[in-house]
C-alpha positions as CSV (number, residue, x, y, z in Angstrom):
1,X,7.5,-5.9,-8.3
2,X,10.3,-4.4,-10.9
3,X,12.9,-5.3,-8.3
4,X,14.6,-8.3,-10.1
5,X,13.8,-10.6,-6.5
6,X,11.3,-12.9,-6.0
7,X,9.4,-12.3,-2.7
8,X,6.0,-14.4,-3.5
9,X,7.2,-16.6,-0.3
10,X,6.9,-14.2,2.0
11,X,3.8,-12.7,0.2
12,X,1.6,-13.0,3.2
13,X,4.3,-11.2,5.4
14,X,4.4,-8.0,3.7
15,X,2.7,-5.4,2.4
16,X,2.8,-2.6,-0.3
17,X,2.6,1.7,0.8
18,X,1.0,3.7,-1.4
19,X,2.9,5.7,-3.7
20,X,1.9,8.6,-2.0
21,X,3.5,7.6,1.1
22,X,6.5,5.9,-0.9
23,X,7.1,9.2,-2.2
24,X,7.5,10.4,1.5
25,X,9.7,8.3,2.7
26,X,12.1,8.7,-0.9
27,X,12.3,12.6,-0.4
28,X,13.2,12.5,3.1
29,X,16.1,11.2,2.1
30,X,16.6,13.8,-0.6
31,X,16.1,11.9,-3.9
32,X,14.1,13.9,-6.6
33,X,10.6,13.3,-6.7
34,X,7.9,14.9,-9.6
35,X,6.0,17.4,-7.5
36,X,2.2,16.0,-6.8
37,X,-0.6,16.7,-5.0
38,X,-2.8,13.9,-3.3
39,X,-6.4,14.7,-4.4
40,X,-9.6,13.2,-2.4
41,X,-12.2,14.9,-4.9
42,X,-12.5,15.8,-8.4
43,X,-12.7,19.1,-7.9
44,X,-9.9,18.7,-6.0
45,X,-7.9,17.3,-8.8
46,X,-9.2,19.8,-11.3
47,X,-7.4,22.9,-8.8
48,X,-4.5,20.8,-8.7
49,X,-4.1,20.6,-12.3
50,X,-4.7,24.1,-12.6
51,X,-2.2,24.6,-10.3
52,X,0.7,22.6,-11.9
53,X,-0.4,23.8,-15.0
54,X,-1.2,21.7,-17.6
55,X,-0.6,18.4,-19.5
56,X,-0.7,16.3,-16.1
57,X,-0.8,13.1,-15.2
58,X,-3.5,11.3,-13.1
59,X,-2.9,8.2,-11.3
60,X,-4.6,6.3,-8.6
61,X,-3.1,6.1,-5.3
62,X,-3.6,3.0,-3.0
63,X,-1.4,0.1,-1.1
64,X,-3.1,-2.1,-3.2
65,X,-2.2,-0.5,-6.4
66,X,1.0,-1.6,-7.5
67,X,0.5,-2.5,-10.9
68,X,-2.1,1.2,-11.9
69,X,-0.9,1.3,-15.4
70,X,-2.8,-2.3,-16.3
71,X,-5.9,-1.5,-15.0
72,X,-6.6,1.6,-16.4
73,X,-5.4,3.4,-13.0
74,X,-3.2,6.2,-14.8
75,X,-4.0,8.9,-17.5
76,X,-1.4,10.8,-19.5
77,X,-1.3,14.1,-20.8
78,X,-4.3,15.8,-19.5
79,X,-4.7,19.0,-21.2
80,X,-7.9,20.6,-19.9
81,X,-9.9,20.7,-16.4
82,X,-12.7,18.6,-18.3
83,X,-9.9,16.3,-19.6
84,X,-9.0,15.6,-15.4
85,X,-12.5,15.8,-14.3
86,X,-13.0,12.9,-16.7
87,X,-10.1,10.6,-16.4
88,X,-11.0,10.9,-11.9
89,X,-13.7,9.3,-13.0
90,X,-12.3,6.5,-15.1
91,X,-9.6,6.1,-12.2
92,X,-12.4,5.7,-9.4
93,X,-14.2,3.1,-11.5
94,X,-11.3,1.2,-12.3
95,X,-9.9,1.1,-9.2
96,X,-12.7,-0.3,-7.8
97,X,-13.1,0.9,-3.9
98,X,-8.9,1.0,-3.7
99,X,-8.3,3.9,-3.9
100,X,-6.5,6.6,-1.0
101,X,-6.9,9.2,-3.6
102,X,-5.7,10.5,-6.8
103,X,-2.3,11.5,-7.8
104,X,-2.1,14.8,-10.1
105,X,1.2,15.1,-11.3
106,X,3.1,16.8,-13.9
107,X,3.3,15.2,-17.5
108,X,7.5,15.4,-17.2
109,X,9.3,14.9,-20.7
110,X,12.0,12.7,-20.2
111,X,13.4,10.1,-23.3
112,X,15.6,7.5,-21.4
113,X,13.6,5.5,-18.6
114,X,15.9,3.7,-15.7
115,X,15.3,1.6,-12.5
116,X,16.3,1.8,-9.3
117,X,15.4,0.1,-6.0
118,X,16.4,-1.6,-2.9
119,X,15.9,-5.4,-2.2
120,X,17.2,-6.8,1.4
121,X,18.5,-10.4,0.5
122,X,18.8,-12.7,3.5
123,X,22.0,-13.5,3.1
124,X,23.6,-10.3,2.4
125,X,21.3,-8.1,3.8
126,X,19.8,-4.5,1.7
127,X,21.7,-4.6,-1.9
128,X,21.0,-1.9,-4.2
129,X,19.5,-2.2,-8.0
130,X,19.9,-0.4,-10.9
131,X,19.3,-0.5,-14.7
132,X,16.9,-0.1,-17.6
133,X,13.9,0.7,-16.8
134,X,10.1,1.2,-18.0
135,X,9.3,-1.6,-20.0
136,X,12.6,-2.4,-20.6
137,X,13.0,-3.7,-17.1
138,X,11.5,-6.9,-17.8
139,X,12.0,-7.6,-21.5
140,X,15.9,-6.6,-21.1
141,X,16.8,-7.3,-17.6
142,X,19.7,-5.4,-17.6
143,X,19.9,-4.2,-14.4
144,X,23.0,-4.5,-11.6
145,X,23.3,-4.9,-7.8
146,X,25.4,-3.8,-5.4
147,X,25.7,-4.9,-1.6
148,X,25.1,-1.5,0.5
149,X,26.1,0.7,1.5
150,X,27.7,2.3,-1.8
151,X,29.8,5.5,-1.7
152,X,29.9,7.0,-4.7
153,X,32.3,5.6,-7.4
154,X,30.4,2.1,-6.2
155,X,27.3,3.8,-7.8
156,X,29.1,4.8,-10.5
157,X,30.8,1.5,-11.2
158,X,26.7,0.2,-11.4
159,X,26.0,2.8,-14.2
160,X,29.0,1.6,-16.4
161,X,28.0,-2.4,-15.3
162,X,25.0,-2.3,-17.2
163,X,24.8,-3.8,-21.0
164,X,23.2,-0.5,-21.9
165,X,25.6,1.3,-20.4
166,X,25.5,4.1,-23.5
167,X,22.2,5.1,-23.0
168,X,23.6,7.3,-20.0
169,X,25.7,9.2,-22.8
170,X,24.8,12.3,-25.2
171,X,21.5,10.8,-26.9
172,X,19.6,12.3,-29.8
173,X,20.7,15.6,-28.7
174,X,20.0,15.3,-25.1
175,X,22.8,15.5,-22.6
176,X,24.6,12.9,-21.0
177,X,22.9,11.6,-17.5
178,X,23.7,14.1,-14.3
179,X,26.2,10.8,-12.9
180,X,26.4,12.5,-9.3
181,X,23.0,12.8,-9.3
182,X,22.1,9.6,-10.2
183,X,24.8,7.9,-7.8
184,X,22.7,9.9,-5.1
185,X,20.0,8.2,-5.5
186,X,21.5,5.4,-5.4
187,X,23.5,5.5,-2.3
188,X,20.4,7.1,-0.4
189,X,18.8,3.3,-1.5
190,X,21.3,2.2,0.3
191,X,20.8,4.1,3.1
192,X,16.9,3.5,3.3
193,X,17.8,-0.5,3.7
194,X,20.7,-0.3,6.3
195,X,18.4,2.5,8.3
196,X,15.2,1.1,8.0
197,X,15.2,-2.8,9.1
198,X,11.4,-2.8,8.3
199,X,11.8,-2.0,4.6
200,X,12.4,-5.1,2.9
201,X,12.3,-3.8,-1.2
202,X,11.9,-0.2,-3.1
203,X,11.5,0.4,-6.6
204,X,11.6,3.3,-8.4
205,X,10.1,2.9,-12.0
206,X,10.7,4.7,-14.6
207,X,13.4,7.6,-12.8
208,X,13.5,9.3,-16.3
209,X,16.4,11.2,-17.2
210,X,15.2,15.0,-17.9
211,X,16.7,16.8,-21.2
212,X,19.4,18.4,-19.3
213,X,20.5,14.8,-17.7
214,X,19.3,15.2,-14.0
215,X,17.2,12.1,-12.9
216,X,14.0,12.8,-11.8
217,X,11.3,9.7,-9.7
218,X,8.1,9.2,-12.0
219,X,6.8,6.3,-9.8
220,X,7.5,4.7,-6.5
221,X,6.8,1.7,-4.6
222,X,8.3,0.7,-1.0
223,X,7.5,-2.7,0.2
224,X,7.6,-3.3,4.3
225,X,7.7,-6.2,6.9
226,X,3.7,-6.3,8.0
């Protein structure tokens, strides 16, 4: 868990959603998810793929696949229907029996990976996260918190908190980060913890920054009271 808390004490009171039913709850509160489609067979997967059009992204989807990327649960920049049909495979076999189903996803270009989530704290109840994210998250650990709920110049006053603060700017000819956007996202976090007394973290890692600066969900997880 990328959330910056430490929740291994109440390990055996909680339990992980899938990221396909992470994803769910995120959009209903209207922050921007890559389009997927949940796929049960490999021939399933292969029309998806076809569908999105190609590269894609496959990634196992289970509760008890929170950490996909160091098993061998994901596979980037698919290219062909025998490319998907293979990596389904891989995915099923490394998964080991946990899987829901597969993930097929858009391969979305985006240079500047950031972190968002929700963490309810017992003192202060849900507090919303934000920083550098990817593998950043941990090596760096720049990342901010805010007690909800935020309006929005408290989500904006997270952006310009954090040490890499810049990396929202113009970069590399890329445009600056989509700031209401972003502080949307953040205050529906907020939101999700004050409205949802069962959800006790979120994390959304990496929400890449597109070319033209609107933030965009890669990866979700949403941790609730079991």
């Amino acid at each position: 868990m990328e959330t910056g808390a430490d929740l291994s004490n109440r390990a055996g009171e909680l339990r992980s959603l899938s990221e396909f039913e992470s994803r769910k709850v995120l959009e209903s509160y209207g922050i921007p998810m890559v389009a997927t489609t949940l796929a049960i067979t490999q021939s399933e997967a292969v029309d998806a793929a076809a569908n999105i059009g190609y590269p894609v992204v496959l990634k196992g989807c289970g509760a008890d696949l929170t950490h996909k990327s160091e098993i061998g649960a994901v596979k980037l920049n698919l290219t062909t229907g025998t490319e998907v049909a293979a990596a389904f495979t891989a995915i099923e076999t490394a998964a080991a029996g946990a899987l829901d189903g597969i993930l097929v996803q858009p391969q979305i270009k985006g240079t500047r990976e950031l972190v968002a989530g929700m963490i309810r704290d017992p003192q202060f109840g849900p507090c919303v996260m934000f920083g550098l994210g990817g593998i950043f998250t941990e090596v760096l650990d720049d990342v901010c918190f805010r007690i909800a709920p935020l309006r929005e110049h408290d989500a904006l006053a997270m952006m310009d908190s954090i040490r890499g603060a810049a990396i929202l700017g113009p970069v590399r000819g890329t445009a600056a980060a989509h700031r209401s956007a972003l502080s949307r996202t953040l205050v529906a976090l907020g939101r999700i913890g004050l409205e949802n007394d069962g959800i006790e973290a979120i994390d959304v890692n990496p929400l890449l920054l597109q070319e033209d600066g609107t933030p965009i969900a890669v990866d979700a997880a949403i941790w609730i009271t079991w």
